[in-house]
Backbone as JSON, one array per atom type, in Angstrom:
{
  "sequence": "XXXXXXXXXXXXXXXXXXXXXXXXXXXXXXXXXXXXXXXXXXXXXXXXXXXXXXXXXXXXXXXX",
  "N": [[29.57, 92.95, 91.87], [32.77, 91.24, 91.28], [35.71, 92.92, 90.61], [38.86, 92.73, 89.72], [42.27, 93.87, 90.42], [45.18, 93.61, 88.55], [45.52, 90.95, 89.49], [46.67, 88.54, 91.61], [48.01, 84.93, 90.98], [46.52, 83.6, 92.84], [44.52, 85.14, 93.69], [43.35, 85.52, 91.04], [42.37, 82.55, 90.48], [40.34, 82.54, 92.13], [38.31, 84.44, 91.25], [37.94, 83.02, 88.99], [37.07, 81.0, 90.45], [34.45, 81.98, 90.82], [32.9, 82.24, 88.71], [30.77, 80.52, 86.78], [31.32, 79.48, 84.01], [34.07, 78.72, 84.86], [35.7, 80.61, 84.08], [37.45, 84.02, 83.17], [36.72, 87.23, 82.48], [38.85, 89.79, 80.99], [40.08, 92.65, 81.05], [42.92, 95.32, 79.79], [44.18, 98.44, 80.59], [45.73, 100.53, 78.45], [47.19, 103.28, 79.03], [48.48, 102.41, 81.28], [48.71, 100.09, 81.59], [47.8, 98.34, 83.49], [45.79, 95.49, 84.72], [42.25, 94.0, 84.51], [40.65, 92.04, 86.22], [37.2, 89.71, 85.89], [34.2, 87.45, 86.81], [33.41, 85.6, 84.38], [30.84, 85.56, 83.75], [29.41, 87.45, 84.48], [29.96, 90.15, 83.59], [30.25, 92.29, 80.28], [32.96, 93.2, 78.7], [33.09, 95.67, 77.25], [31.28, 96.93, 79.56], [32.5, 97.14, 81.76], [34.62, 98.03, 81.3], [33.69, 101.12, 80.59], [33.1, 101.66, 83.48], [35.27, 101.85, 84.71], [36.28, 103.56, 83.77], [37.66, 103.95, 81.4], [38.17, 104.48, 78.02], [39.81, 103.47, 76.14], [40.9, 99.68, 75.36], [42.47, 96.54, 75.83], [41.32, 93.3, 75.4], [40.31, 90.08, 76.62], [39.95, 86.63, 77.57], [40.53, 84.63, 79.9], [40.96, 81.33, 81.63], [42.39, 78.32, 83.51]],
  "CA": [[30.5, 92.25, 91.0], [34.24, 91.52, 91.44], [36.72, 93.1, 89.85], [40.36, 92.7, 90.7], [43.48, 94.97, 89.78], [46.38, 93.21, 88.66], [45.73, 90.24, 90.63], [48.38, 87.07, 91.64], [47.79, 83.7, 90.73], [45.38, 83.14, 94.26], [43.22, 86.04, 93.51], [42.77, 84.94, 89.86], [41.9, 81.35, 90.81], [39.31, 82.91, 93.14], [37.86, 85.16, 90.28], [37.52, 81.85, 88.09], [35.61, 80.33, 91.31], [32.89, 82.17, 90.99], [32.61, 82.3, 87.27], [29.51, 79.52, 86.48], [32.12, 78.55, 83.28], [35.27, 78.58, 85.09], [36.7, 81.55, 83.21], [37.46, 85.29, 84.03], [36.79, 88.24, 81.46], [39.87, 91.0, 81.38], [40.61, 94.63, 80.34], [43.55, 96.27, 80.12], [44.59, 99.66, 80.25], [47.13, 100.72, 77.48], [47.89, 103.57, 79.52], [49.07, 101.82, 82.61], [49.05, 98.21, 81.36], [47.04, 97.64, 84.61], [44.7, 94.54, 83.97], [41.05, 93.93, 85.28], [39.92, 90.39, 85.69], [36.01, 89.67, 86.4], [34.14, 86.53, 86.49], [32.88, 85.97, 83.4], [29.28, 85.55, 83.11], [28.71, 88.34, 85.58], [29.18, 91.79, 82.6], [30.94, 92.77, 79.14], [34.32, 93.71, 79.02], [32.38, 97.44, 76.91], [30.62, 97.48, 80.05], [33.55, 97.25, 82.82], [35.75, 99.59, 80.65], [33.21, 102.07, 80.96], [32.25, 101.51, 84.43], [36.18, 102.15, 85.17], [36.77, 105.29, 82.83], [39.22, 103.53, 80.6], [38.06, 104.31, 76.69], [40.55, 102.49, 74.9], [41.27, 98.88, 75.64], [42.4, 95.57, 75.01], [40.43, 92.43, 76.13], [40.44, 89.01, 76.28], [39.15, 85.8, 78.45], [41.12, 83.91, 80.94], [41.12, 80.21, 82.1], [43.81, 78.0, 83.51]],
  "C": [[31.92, 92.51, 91.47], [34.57, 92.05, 90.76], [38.1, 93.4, 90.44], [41.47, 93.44, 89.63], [44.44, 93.89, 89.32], [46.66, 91.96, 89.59], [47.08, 88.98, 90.38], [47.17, 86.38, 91.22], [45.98, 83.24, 91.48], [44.59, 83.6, 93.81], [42.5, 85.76, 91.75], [41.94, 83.94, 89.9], [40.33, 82.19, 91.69], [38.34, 83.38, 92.31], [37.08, 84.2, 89.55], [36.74, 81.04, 88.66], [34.75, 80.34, 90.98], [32.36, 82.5, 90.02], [31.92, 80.71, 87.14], [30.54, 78.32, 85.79], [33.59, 78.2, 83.93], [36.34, 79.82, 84.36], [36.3, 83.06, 83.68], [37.45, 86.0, 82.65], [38.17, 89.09, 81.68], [40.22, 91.82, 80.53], [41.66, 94.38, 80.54], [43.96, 97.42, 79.48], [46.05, 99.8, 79.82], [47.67, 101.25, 77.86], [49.18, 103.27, 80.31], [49.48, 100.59, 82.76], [48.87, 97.56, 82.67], [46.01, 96.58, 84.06], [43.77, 94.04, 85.1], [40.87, 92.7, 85.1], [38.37, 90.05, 86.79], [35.94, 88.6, 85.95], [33.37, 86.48, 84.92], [31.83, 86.0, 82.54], [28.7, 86.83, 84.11], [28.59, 90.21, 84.51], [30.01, 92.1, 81.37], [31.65, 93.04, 79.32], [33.99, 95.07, 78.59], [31.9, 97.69, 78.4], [31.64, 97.95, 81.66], [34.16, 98.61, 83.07], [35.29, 101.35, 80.94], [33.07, 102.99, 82.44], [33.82, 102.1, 85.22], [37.2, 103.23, 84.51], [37.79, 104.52, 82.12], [38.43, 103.37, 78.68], [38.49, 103.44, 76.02], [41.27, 101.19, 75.43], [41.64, 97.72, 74.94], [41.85, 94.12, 75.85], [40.99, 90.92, 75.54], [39.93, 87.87, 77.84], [40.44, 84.79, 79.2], [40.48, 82.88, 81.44], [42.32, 79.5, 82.71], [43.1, 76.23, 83.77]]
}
């Protein structure tokens, strides 16, 4: 599975490629206010968060 840091515009679009619906899942960390964007039939935003040590987050779904 992808997951991209903080990506640009390009790397977003790319993300949303390979998403079935056209749309990207995304974390981010409150700490760092870094933000994760995956495609979005590929895993849970609970299951990311975990998968990238980050407890406390805030989520939401991306399209353009």
């Amino acid at each position: 599975m992808l997951i991209v840091k903080n990506p640009s515009n390009e790397q977003l679009q790319e993300v949303l490629d390979l998403s079935t619906d056209k749309a990207a899942k995304w974390i981010e960390d409150p700490e760092t206010k870094d933000q994760y964007f995956w495609p979005s039939d590929q895993a849970f935003h609970a299951d990311v968060a975990k998968k990238l040590n980050i407890p406390v987050f805030e989520k939401g779904i991306a399209t353009l």
